[in-house]
mmCIF file of the N, C-alpha and C atoms, coordinates in Angstrom:
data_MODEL
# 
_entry.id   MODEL 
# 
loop_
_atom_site.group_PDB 
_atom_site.id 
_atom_site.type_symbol 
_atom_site.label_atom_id 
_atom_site.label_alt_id 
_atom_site.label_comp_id 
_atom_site.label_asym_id 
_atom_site.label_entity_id 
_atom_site.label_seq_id 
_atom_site.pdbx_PDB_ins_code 
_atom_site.Cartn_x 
_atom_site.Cartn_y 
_atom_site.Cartn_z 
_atom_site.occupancy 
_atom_site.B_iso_or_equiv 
_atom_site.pdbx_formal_charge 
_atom_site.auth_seq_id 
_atom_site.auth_comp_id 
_atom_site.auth_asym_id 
_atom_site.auth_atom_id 
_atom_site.pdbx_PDB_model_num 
ATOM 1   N N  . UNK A 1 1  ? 93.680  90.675  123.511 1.00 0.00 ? 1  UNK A N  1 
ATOM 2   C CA . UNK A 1 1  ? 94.449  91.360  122.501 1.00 0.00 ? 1  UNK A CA 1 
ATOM 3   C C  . UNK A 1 1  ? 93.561  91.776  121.329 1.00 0.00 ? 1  UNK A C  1 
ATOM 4   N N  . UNK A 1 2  ? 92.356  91.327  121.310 1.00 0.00 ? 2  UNK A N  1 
ATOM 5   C CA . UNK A 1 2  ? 91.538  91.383  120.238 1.00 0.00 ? 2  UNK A CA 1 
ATOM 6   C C  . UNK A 1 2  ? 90.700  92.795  119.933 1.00 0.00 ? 2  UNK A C  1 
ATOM 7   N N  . UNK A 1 3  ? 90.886  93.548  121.246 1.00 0.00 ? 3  UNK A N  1 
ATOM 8   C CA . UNK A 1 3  ? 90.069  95.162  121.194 1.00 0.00 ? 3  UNK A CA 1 
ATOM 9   C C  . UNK A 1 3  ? 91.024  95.653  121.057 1.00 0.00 ? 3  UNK A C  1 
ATOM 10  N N  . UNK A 1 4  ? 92.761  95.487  121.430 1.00 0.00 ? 4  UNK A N  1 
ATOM 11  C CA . UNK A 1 4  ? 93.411  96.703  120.267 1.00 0.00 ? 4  UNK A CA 1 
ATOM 12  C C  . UNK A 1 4  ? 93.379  96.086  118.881 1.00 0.00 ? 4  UNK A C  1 
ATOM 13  N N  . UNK A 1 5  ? 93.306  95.327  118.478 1.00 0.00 ? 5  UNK A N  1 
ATOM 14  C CA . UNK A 1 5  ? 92.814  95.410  117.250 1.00 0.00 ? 5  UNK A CA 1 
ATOM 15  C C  . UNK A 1 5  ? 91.803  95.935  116.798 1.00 0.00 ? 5  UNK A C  1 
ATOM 16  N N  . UNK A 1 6  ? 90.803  95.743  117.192 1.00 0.00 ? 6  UNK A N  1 
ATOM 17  C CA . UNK A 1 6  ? 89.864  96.911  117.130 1.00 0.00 ? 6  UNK A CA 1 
ATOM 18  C C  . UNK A 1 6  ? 89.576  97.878  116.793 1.00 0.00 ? 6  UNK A C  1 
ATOM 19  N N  . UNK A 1 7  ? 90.331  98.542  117.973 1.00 0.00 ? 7  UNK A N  1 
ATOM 20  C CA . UNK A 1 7  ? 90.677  100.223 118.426 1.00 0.00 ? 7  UNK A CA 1 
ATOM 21  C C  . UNK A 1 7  ? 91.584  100.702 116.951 1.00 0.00 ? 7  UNK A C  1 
ATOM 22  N N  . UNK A 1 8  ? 92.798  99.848  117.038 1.00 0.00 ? 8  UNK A N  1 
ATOM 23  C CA . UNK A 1 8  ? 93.375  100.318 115.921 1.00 0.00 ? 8  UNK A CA 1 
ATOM 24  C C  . UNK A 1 8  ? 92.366  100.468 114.758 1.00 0.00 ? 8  UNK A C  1 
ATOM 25  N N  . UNK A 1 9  ? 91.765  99.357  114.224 1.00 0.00 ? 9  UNK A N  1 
ATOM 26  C CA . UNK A 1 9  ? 91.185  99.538  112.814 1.00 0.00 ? 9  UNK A CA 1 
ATOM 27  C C  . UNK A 1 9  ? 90.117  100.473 112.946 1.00 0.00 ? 9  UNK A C  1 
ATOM 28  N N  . UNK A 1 10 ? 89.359  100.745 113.900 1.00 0.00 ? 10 UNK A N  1 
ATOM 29  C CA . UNK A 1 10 ? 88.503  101.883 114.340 1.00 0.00 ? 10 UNK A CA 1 
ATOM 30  C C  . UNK A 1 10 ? 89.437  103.044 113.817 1.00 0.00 ? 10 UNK A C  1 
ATOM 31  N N  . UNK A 1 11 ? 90.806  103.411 114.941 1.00 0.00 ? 11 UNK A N  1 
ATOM 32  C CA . UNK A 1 11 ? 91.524  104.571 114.265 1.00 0.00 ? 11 UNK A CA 1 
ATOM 33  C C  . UNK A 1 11 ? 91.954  104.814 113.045 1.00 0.00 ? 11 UNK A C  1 
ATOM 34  N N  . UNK A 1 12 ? 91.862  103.768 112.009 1.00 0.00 ? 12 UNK A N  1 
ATOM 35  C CA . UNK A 1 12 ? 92.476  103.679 110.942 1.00 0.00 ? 12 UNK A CA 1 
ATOM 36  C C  . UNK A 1 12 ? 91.147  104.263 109.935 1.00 0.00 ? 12 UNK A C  1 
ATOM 37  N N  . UNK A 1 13 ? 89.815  103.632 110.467 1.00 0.00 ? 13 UNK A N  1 
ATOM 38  C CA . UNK A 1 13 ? 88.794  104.366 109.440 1.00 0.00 ? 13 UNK A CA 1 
ATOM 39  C C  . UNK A 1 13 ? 88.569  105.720 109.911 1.00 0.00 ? 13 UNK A C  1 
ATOM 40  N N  . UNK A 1 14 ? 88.816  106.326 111.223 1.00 0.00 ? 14 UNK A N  1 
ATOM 41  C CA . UNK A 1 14 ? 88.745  107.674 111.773 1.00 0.00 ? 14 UNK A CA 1 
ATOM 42  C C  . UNK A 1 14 ? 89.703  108.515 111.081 1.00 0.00 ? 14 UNK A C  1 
ATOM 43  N N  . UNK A 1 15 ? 90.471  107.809 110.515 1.00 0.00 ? 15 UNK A N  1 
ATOM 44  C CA . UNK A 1 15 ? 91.708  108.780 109.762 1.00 0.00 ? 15 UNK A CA 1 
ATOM 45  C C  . UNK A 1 15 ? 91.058  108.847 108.461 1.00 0.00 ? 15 UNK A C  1 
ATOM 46  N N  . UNK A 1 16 ? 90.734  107.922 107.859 1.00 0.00 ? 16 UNK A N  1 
ATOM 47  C CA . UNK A 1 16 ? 90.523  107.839 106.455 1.00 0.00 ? 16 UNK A CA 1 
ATOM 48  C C  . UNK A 1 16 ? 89.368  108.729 106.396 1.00 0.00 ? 16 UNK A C  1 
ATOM 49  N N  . UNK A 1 17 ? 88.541  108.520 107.248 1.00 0.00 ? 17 UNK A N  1 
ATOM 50  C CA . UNK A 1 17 ? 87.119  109.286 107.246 1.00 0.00 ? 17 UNK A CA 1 
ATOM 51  C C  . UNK A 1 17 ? 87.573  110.982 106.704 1.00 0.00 ? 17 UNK A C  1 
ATOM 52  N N  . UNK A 1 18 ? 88.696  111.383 107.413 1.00 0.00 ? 18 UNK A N  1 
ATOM 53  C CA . UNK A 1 18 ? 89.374  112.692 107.925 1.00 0.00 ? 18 UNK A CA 1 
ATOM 54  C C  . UNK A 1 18 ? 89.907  112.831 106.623 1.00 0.00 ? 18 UNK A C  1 
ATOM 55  N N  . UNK A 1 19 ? 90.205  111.881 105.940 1.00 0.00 ? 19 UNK A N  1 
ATOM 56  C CA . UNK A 1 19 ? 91.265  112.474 104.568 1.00 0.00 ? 19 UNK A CA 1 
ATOM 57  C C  . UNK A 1 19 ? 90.175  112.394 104.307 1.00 0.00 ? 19 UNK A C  1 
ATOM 58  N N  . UNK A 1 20 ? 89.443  112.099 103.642 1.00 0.00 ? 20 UNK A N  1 
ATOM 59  C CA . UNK A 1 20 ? 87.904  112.082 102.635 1.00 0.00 ? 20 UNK A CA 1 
ATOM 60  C C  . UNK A 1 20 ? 87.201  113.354 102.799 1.00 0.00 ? 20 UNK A C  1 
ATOM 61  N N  . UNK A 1 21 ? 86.998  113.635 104.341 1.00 0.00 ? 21 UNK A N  1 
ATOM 62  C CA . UNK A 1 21 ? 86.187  114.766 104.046 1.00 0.00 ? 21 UNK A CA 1 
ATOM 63  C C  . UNK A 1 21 ? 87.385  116.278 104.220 1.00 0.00 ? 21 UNK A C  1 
ATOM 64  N N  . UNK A 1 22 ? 88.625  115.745 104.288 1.00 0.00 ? 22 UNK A N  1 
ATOM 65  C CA . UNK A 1 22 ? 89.436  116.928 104.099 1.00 0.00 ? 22 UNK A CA 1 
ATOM 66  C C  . UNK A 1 22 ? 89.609  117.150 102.863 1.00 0.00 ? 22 UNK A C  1 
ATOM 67  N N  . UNK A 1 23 ? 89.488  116.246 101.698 1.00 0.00 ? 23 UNK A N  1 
ATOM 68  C CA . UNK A 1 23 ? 89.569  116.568 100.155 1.00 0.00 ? 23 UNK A CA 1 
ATOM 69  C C  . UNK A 1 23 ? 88.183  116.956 99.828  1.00 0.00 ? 23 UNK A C  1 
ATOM 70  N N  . UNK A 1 24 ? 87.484  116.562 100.354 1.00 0.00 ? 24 UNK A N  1 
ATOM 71  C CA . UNK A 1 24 ? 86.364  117.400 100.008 1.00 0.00 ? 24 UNK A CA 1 
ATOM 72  C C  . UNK A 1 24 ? 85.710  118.635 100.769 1.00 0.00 ? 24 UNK A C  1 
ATOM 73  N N  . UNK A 1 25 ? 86.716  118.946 101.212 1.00 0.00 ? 25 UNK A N  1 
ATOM 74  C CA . UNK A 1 25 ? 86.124  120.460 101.832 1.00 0.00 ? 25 UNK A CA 1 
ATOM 75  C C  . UNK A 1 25 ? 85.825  120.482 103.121 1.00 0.00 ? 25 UNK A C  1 
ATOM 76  N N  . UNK A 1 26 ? 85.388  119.716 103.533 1.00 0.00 ? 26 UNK A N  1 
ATOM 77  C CA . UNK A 1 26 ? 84.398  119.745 105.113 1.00 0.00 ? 26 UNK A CA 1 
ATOM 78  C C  . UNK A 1 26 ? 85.595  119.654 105.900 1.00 0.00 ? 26 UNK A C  1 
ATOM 79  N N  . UNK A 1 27 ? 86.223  120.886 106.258 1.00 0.00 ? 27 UNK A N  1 
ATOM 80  C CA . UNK A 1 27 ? 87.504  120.681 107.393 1.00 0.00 ? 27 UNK A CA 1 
ATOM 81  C C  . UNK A 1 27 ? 87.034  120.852 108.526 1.00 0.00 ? 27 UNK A C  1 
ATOM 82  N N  . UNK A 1 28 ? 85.743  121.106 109.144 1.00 0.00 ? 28 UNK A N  1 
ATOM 83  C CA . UNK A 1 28 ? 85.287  120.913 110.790 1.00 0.00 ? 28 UNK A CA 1 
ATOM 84  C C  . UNK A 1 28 ? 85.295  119.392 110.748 1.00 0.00 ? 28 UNK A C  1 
ATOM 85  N N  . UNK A 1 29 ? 84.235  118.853 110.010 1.00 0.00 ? 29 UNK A N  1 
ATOM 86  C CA . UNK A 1 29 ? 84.463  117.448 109.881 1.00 0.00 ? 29 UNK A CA 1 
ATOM 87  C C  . UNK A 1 29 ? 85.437  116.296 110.268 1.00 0.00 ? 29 UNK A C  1 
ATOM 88  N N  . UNK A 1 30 ? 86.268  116.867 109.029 1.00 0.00 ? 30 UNK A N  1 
ATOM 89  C CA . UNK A 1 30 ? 87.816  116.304 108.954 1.00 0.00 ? 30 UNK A CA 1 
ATOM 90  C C  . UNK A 1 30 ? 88.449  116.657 110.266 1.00 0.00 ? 30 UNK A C  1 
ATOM 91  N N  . UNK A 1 31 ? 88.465  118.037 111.131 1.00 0.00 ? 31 UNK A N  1 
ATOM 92  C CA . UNK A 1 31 ? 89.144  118.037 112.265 1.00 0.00 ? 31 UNK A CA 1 
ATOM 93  C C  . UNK A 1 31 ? 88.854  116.982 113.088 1.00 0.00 ? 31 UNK A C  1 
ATOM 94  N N  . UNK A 1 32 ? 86.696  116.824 113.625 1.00 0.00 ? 32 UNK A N  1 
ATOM 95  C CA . UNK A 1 32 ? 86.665  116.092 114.333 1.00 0.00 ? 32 UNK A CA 1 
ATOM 96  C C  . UNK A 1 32 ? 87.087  114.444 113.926 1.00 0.00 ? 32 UNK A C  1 
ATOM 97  N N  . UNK A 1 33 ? 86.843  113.984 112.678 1.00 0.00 ? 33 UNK A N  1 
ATOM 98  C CA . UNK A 1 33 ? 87.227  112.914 112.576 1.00 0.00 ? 33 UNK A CA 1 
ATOM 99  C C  . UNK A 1 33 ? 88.940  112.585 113.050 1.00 0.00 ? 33 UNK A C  1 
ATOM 100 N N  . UNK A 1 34 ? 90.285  113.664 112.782 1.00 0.00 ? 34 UNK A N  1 
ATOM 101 C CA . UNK A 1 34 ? 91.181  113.092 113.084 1.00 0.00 ? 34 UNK A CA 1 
ATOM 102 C C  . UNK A 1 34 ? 91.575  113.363 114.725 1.00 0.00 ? 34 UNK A C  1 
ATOM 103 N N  . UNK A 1 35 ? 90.791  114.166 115.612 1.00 0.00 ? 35 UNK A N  1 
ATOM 104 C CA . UNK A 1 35 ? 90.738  113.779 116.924 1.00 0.00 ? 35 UNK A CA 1 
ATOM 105 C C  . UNK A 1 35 ? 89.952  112.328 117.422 1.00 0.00 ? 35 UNK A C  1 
ATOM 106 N N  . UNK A 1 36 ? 88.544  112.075 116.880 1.00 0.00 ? 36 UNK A N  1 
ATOM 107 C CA . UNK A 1 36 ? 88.677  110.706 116.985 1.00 0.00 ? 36 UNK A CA 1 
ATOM 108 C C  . UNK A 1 36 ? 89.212  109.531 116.498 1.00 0.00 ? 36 UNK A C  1 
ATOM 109 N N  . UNK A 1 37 ? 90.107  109.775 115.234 1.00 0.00 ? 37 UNK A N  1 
ATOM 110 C CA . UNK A 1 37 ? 91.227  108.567 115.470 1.00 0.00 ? 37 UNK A CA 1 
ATOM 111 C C  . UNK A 1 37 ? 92.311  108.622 116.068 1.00 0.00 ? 37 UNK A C  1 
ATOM 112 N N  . UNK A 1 38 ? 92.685  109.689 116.405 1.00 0.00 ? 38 UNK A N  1 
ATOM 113 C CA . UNK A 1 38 ? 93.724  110.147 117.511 1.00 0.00 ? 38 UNK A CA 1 
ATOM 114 C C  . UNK A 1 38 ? 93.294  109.210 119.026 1.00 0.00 ? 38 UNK A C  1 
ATOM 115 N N  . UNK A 1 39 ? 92.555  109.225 119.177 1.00 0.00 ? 39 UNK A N  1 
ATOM 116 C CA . UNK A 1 39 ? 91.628  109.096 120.601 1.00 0.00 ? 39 UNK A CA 1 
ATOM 117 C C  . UNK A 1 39 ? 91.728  107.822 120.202 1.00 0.00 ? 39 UNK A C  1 
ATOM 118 N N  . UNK A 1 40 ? 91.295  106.646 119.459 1.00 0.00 ? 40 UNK A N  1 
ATOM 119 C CA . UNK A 1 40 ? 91.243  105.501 119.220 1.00 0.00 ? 40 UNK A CA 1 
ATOM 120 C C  . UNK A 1 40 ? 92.683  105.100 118.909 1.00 0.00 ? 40 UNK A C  1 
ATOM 121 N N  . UNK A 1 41 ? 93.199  105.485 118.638 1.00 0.00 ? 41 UNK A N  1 
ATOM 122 C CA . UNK A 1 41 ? 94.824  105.311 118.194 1.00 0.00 ? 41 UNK A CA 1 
ATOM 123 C C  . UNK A 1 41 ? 95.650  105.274 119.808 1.00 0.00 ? 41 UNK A C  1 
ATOM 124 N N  . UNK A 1 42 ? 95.398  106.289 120.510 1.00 0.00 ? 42 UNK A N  1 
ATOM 125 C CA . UNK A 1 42 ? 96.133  106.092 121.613 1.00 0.00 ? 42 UNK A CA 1 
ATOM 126 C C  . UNK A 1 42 ? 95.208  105.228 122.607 1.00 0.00 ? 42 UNK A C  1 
ATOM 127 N N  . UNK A 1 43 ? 94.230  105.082 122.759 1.00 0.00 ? 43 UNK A N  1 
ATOM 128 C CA . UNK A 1 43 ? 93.504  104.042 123.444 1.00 0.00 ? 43 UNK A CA 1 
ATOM 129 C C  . UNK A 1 43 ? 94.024  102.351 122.606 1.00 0.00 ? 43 UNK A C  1 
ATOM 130 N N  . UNK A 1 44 ? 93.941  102.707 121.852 1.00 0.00 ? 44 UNK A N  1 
ATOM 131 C CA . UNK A 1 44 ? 94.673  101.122 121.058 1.00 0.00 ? 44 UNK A CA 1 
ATOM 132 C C  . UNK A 1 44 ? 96.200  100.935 121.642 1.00 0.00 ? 44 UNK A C  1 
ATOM 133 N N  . UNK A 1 45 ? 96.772  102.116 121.715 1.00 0.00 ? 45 UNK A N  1 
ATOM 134 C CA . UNK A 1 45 ? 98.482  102.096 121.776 1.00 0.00 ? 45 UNK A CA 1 
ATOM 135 C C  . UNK A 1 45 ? 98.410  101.636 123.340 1.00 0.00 ? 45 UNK A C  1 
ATOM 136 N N  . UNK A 1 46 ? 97.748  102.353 124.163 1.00 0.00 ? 46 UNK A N  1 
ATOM 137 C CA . UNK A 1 46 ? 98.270  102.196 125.517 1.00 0.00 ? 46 UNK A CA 1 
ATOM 138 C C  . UNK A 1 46 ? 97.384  100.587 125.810 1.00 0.00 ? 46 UNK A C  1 
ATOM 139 N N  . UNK A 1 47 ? 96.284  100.081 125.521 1.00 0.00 ? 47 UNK A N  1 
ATOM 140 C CA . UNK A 1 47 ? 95.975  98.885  125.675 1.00 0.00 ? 47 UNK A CA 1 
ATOM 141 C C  . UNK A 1 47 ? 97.042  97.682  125.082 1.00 0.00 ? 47 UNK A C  1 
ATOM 142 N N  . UNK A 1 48 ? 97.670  98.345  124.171 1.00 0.00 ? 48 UNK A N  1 
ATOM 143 C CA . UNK A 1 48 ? 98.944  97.219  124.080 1.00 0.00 ? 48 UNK A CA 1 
ATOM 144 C C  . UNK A 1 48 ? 100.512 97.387  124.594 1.00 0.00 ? 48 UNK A C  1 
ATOM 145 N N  . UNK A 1 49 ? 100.627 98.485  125.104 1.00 0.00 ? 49 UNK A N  1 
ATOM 146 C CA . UNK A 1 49 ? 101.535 98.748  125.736 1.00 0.00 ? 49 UNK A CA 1 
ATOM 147 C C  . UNK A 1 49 ? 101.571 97.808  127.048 1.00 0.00 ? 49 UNK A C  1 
ATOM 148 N N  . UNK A 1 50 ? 99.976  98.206  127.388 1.00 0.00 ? 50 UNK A N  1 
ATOM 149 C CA . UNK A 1 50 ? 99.699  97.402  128.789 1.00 0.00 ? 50 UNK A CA 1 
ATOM 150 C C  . UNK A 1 50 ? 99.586  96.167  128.830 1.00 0.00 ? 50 UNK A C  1 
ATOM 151 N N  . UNK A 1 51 ? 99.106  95.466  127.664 1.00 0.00 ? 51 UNK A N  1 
ATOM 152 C CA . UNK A 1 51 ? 98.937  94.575  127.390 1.00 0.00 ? 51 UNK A CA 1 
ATOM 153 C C  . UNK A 1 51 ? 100.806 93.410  127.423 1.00 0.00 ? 51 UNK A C  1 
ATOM 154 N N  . UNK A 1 52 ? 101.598 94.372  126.767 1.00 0.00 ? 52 UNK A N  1 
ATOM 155 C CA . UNK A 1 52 ? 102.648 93.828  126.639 1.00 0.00 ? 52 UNK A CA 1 
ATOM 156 C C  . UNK A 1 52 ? 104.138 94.344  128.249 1.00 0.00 ? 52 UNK A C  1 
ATOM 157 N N  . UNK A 1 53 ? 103.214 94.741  129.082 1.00 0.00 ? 53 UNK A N  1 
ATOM 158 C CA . UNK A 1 53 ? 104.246 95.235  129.647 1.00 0.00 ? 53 UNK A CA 1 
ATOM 159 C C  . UNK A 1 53 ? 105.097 94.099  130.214 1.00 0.00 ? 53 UNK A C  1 
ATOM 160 N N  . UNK A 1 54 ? 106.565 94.053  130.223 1.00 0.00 ? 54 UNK A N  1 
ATOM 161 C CA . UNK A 1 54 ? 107.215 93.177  131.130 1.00 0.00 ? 54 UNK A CA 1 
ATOM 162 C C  . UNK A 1 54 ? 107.801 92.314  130.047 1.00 0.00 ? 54 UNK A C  1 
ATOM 163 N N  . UNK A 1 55 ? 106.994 92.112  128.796 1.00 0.00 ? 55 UNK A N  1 
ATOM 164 C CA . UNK A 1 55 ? 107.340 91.486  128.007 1.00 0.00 ? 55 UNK A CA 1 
ATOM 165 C C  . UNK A 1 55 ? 108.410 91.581  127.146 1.00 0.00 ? 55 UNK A C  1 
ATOM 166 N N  . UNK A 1 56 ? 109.497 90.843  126.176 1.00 0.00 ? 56 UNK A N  1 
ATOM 167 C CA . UNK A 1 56 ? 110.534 91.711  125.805 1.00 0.00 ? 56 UNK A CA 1 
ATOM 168 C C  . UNK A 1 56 ? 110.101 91.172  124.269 1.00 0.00 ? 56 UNK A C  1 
ATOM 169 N N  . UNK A 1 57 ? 110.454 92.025  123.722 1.00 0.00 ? 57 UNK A N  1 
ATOM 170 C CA . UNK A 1 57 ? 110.644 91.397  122.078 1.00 0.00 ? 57 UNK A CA 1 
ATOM 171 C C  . UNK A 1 57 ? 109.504 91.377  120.990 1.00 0.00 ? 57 UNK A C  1 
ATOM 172 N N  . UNK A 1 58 ? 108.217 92.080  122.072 1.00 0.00 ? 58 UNK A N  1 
ATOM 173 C CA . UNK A 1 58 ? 106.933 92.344  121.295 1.00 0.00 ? 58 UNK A CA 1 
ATOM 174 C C  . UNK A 1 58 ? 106.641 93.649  121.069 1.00 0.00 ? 58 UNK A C  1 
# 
């Protein structure tokens, strides 16, 4: 369970990265940064999806 955690906080600085350089101008940048937290975000989501399948209440 410990690499979607990970993944998530990975996606979480891939976003932030993306607002930072979207206030400052650099929107190629900012694009690629919020496809790679996109990409880390759903690699986090489906490792706990999978992680939890079958399971109820998590």
């Amino acid at each position: 369970m410990r690499h979607v955690y990970v993944r998530g906080i990975l996606a979480l600085i891939w976003l932030v990265a993306a607002i930072v350089s979207g206030v400052s101008g650099n929107m190629e940048m900012a694009t690629l940064y919020v496809l790679m937290g996109g990409a880390f975000g759903y690699s986090a989501y489906a490792s706990w999806k999978k992680a939890n399948n079958g399971k109820k209440g998590s």
